[in-house]
N, C-alpha and C positions, 0 to 999 in steps of 0.2 A: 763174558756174562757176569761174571763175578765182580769186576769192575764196576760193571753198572749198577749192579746191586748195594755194593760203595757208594755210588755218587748218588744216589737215589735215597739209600739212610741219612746220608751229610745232610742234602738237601733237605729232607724232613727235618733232620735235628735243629738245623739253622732253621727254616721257618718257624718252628716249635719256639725255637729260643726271641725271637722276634717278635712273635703275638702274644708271649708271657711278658715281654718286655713292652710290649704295648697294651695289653690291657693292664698292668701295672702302673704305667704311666697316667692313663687314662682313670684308675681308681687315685691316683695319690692327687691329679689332678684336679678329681670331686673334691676330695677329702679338704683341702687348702680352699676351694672356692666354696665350700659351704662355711666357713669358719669365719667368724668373728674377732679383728685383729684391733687393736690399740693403735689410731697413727699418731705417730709423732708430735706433729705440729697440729694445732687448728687449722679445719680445711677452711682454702686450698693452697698453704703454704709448705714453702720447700725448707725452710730456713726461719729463725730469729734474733731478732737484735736490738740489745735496747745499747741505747749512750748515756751514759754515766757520768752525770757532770759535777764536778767539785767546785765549791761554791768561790775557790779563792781568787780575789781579786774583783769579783762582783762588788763594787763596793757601793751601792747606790741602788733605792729601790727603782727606779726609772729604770738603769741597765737593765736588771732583773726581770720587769715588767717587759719592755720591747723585745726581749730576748724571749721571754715567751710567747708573748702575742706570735711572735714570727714561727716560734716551732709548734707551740700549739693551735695555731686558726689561720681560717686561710683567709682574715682581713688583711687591707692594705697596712702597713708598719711603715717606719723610717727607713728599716733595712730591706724592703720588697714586701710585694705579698708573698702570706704564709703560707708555709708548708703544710700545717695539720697531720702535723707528726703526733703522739703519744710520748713526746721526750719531759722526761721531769728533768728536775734539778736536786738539788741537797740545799742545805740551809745549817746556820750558824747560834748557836743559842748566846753564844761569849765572843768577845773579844775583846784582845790585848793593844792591837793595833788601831790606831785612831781613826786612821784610814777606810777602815773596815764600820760604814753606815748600817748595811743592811744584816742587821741582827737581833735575834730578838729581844733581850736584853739589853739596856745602855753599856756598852763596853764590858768590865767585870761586875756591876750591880746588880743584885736580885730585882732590878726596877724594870719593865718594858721598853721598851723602846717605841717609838710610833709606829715601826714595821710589824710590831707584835702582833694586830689583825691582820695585815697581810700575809704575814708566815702562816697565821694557823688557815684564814682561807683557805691558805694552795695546799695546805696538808690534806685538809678534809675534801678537795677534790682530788687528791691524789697526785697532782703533779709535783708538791714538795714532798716527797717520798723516800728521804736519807736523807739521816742525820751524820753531817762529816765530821763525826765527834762532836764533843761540846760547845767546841770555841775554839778560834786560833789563838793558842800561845806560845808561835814560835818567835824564838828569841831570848826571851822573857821568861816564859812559863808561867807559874802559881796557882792552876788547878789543884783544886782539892775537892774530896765525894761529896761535900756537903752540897759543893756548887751543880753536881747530880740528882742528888734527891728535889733541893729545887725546883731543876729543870724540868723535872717529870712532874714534880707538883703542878704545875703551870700547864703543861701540854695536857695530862690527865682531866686536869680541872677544867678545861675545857674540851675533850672527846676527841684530843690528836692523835692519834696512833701511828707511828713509823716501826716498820718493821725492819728497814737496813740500814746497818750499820758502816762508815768508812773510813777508814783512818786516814791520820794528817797530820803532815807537816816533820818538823824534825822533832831532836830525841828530846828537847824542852815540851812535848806535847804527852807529857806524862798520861795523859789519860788512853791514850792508845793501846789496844788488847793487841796480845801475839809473843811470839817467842823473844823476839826482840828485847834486851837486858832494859831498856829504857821505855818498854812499855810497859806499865804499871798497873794498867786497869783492870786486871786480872790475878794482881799478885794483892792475899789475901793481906797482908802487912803493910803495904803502903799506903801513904796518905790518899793516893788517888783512886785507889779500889772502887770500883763502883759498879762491877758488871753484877753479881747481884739484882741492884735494884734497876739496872737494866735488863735483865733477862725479864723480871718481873714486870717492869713497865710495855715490856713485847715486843722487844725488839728479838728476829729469830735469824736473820742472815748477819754475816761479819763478813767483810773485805779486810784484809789483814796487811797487805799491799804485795798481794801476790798476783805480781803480771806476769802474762805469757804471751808470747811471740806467735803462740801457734795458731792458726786462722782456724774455727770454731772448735768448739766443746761439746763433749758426747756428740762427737760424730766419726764418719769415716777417716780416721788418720790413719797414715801409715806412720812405720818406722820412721822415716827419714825426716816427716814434720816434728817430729819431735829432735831430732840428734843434727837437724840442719841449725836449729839455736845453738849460740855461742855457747858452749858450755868445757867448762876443766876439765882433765881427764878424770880427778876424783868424783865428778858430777856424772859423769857419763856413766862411771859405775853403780852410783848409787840408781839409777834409772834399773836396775837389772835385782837390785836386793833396797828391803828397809821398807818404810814406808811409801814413800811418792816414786813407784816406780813406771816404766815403762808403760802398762795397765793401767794404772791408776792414775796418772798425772795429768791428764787431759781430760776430769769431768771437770764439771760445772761444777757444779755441788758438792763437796764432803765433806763429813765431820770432823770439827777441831776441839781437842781435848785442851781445855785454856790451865795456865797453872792452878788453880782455885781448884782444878778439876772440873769444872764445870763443860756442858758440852755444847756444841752449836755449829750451826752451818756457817761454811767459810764459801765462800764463792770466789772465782777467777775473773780478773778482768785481762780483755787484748786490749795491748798497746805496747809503748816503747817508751823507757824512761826519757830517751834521748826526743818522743815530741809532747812533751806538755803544753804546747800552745792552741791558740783555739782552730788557727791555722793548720796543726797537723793533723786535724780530727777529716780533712779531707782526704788525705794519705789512707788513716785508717779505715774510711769505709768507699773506698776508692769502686768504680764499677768492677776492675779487676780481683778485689777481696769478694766484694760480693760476689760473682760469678763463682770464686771457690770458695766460696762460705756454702753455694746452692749446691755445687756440686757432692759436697761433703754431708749435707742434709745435719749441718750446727748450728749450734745455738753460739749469741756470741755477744758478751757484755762489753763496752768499749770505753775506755779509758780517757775522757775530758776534762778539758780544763778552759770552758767558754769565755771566761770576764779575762784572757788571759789574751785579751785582744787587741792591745794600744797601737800594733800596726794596723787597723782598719778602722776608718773613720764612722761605718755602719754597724759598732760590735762584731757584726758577722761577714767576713771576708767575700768577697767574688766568686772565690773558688771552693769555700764550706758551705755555700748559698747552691751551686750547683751540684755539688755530692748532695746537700741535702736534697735539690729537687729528685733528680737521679731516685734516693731513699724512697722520696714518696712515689714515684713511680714502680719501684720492685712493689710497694704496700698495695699500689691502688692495682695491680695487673695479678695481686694473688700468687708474687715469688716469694716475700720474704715479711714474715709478720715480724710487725714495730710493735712495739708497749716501752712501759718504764721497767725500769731495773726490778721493780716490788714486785710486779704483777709478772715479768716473766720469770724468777726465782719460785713466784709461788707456783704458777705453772709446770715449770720442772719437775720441783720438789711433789707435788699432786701427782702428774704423771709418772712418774719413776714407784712411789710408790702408791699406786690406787691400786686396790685390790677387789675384786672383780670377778663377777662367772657370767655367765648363759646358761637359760633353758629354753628349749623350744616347746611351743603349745598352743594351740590351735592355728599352726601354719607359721605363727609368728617366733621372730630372734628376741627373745626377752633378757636384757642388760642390767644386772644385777650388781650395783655397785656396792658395797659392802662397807668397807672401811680405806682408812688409811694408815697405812703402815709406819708409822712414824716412831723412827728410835727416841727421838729426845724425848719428844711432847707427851708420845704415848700414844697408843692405835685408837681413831675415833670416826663418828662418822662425820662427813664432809656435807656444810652447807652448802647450796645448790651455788650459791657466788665463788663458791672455793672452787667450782669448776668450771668456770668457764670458758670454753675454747675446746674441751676434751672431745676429741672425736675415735669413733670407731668405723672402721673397713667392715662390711657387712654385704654378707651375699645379695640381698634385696634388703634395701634402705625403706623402704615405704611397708613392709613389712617387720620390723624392728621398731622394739619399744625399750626405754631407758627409763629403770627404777631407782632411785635411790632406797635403801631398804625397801620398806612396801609402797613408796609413795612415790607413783609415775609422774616423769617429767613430763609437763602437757608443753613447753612452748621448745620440743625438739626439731631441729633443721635436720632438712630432710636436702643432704646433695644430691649433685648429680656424678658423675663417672670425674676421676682428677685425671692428672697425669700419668696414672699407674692404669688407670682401666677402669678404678674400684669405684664403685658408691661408697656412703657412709653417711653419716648421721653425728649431728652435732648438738653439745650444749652451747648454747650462743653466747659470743663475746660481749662483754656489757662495752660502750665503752665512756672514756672520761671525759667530763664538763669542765669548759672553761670558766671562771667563777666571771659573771655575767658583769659584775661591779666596773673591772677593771678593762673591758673591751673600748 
């Protein structure tokens, strides 16, 4: 009898412990599905990527021109029809090399060059959106700040704005910002000083020429994508103490303290020093990267070098012709969103720090964007262009409204359920025009 009376409390206790455990589950359940979450990317992508191309060896505005036709529209080209990618380019204000036509300056003179409307066109459509430095002068050198302030008189004076910055070339290319003893552009005593009045001109991202091997940023990495790079034993340690450690070495985005003191976002690009050709830009965004690019749910800036083509009689190879198409297909099936390098840093930089609440009231999820949290520039509110793509996960989307301060966004998209299950609600992507002249 007693026995039973055993097995009869157990059994209570375990059921007891079971329907605590399940209406537990069942409340935490609510709790997560009535909530309003940040996603990642603009729906309905998994992933993003833009390719980053440096302008070396483009030396003719023709190249220049067919080479975009083909990545930004999808008319017929010399090289096939286009893809209708969102890929920019970068652009040269100097040059040392003769070679070197497509600049906007004649060679080292403060004079135009005839591509000078052409340059600023594609700025102002955004698809010349990085400046790769001021000019090539490797070899040679002879940069100096003056030939800075200049440059920015000119792109000012006519309403150019570039926001990213890239470095180039070798240690003759004095104008390059970074730790590096031969970059100058940041040491307050040198002749080539200029970051100053480029900070001021608005430029807010810098590539400093830090590549990484590891296939996306801010995203799911383990241990082993990091320590599977080639790296010294004294590099392996420093992943563990210092600054760029284990934690930290895999965003996209952080801040670099330049010698001047001055401070600014330094961005990552993937690639491999050993493929600078335009040839190996298929390598790097191979279906196989891609596929772990989605799975990781990263971002991932890529490392070109397009005019770097003289093995292919169409600029662009057979085999960068079909990764490319591949690309447009992850874009157009809503796996993996494309932009340029500008627009998805500023997307990043937006999302990581937008700061944001909910109230609920009269039924509805009301999206209260506030500010932005920005260390350099300083916390401000964001114009409605500064966000576009930003979406939230939202219990009922048709239900849900998106304020900036007090002023409701009326042209908000309204999804339907992603991959996850979720609804949500978007600020829509604008996107970029091909300047109509040159089709």
């Amino acid at each position: 009898m007693g026995v039973a009376i055993k097995m009869k409390k157990k059994i209570i206790r375990n059921l007891s412990f079971f329907i605590c455990a399940a209406v537990a589950s069942i409340t935490l359940y609510h709790h997560f599905a009535n909530r309003v979450n940040l996603r990642k990317f603009p729906y309905p992508f998994k992933a993003a990527v833009a390719i980053c191309n440096d302008i070396d060896e483009t030396t003719t505005v023709d190249e220049f021109l067919e080479i975009q036709k083909f990545l930004n529209t999808t008319r017929e080209t010399s090289i096939g029809k286009g893809v209708g990618l969102e890929i920019g380019n970068s652009f040269w204000m100097y040059s040392a090399d003769l070679k070197d036509n497509f600049t906007y300056f004649k060679g080292l003179t403060p004079g135009p060059s005839e591509n000078a409307s052409i340059i600023r066109d594609f700025i102002k459509s955004g698809y010349l959106d990085v400046i790769h430095t001021f000019g090539n002068f490797s070899r040679v050198g002879g940069f100096k700040r003056e030939m800075a302030v200049k440059a920015f008189e000119e792109l000012n004076k006519y309403g150019c704005k570039v926001k990213v910055w890239v470095n180039h070339g070798d240690r003759f290319n004095g104008q390059n910002i970074g730790a590096a003893p031969f970059y100058r552009g940041d040491n307050h005593d040198a002749d080539e000083y200029h970051i100053d009045v480029t900070i001021r001109y608005g430029v807010e991202f810098l590539w400093t020429s830090d590549i990484t091997n590891i296939i996306g940023q801010d995203a799911n990495s383990s241990v082993f994508d990091v320590l599977k790079q080639e790296r010294r034993p004294f590099e392996i340690l420093k992943l563990f103490v210092g600054k760029d450690t284990l934690w930290t070495i895999n965003k996209l985005l952080d801040i670099e303290v330049l010698d001047d003191a001055t401070k600014i976002y330094r961005f990552k690009r993937y690639g491999f020093w050993e493929k600078p050709y335009a040839k190996d830009l298929a390598d790097l965004i191979s279906a196989e990267t891609l596929k772990s690019l989605k799975s990781k749910n990263g971002y991932m800036i890529v490392y070109a070098h397009l005019g770097r083509n003289h093995d292919s009689k169409n600029f662009i190879s057979v085999e960068l012709q079909q990764a490319l198409r591949y690309l447009t297909n992850e874009l157009s099936s809503g796996e993996i969103y494309v932009t340029t390098t500008s627009k998805l840093l500023q997307y990043n930089l937006f999302h990581n720090k937008l700061d944001w609440t909910v109230r609920r009231k009269d039924g509805y999820f009301n999206i209260e964007i506030n500010k932005i949290l920005d260390e350099i520039s300083g916390n401000r509110i964001p114009k409605l262009e500064d966000l576009q793509g930003i979406t939230f996960y939202t219990p009922n989307a048709k239900k849900t409204q998106i304020f900036i301060g007090n002023q409701q966004i009326s042209h908000m998209i309204v999804n339907p359920p992603d991959y996850t299950g979720k609804e949500s609600v978007s600020i829509p992507l604008i996107s970029l025009k091909f300047p109509e002249k040159y089709l």
